[in-house]
C-alpha positions in Angstrom: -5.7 3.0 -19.0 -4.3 0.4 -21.3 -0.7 1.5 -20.8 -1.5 1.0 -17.0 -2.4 -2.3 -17.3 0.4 -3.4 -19.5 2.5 -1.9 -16.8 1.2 -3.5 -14.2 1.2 -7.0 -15.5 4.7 -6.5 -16.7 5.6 -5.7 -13.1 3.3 -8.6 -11.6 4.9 -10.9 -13.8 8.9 -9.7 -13.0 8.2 -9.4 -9.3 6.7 -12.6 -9.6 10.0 -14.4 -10.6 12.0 -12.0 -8.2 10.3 -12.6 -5.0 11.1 -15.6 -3.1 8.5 -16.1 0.0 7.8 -19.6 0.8 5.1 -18.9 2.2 1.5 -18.6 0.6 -0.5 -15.6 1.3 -4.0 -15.9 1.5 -5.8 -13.9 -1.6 -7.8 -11.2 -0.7 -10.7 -10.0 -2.8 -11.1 -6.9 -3.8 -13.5 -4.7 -1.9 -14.1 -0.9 -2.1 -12.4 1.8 0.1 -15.2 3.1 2.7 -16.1 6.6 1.9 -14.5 9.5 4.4 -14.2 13.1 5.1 -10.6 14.2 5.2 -10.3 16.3 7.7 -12.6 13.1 10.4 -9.8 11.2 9.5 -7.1 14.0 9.9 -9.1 14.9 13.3 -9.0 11.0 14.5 -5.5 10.2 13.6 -4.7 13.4 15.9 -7.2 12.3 18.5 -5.4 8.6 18.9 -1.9 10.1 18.9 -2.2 13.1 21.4 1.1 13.6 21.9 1.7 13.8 17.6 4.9 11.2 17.6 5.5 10.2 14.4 5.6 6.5 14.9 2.0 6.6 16.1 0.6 9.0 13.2 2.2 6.6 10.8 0.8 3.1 11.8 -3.0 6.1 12.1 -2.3 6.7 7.9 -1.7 3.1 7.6 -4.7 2.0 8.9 -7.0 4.8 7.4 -4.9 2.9 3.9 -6.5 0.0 4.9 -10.0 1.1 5.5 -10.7 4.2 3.3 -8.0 3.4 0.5 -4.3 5.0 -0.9 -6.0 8.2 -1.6 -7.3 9.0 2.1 -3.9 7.7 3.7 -1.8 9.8 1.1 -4.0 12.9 1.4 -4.2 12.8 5.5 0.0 12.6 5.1 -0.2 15.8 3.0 -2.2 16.6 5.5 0.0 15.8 8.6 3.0 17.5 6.5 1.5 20.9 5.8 0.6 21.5 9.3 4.6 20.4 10.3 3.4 16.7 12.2 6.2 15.5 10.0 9.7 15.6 10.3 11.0 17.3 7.1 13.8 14.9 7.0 11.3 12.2 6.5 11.2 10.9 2.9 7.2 11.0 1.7 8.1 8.5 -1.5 9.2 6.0 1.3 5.3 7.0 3.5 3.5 6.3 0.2 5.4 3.0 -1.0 4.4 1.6 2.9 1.0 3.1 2.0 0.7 1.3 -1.0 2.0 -1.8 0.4 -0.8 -1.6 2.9 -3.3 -1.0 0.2 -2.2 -5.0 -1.5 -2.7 -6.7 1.4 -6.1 -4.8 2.4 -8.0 -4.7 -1.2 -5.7 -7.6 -2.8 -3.0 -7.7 -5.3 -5.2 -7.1 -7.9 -5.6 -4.4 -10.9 -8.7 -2.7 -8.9 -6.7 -1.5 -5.9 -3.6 -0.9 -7.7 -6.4 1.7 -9.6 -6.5 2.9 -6.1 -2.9 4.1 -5.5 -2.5 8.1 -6.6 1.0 9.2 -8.3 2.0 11.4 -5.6 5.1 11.3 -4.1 6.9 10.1 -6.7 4.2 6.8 -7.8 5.9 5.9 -4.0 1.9 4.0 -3.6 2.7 1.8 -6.9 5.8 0.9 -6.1 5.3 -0.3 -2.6 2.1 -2.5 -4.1 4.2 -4.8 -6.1 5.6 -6.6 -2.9 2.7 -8.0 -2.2 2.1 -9.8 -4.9 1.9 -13.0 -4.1 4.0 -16.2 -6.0 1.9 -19.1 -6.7 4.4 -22.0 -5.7 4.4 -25.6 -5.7 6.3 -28.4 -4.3 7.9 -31.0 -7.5 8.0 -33.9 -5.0 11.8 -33.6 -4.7 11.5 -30.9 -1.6 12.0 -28.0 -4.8 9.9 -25.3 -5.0 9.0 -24.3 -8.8 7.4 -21.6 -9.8 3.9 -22.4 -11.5 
């Protein structure tokens, strides 16, 4: 557990010099995923995409990521995958980064819902959480931005 939080405020603190937004996100506290049954949420993703495209059972596992957490979207995607709803050319490190991404913005950028995101797929959910972290910016007076 320790080693995970060393990593992760390594990573906060050299994604926090790399990214350059200027704008300031709103920090969202952390909450708890809502509890679910994996095969309601497999059965509702179906249910709202009825003709199984891709593009629509995406944006479904990225709003179960939002609601019930990392582990819910990455384990309806595993899911989706055994019974052939995705294309095998499809890359599931690059599903579970966007999954994790999803998971910053819904919990917050924070060390409980970065606890969230599951290794599978390559750690693809902790790597697409750092993104989201936000920069805490001001202006110097002189129209700069600095880092604080």
């Amino acid at each position: 557990m320790r080693i995970r939080l060393i990593a992760f405020a390594f990573a906060c603190a050299l994604l926090a010099g790399i990214l350059n937004s200027g704008t300031r996100a709103e920090v969202v506290q952390f909450h708890p995923p809502q509890p679910y049954s994996l095969q309601t949420l497999y059965q509702q993703a179906l249910d709202a995409c009825p003709k199984k495209v891709w593009l629509c059972l995406e944006g479904q596992l990225y709003d179960i990521a939002m609601v019930n957490g990392p582990r819910a979207a990455i384990d309806t995607f595993g899911l989706m995958r055994y019974q052939g709803l995705v294309p095998q050319t499809f890359d599931p490190h690059h599903v579970a980064h966007h999954i994790g991404h999803h998971t910053a913005m819904a919990f917050g950028p924070n060390v409980q819902a970065y606890d969230l995101c599951p290794p599978d797929y390559d750690y693809g959910c902790m790597h697409g959480f750092f993104p989201v972290f936000p920069q805490r910016r001001r202006n110097d007076g002189g129209g700069r931005r600095q880092n604080l």
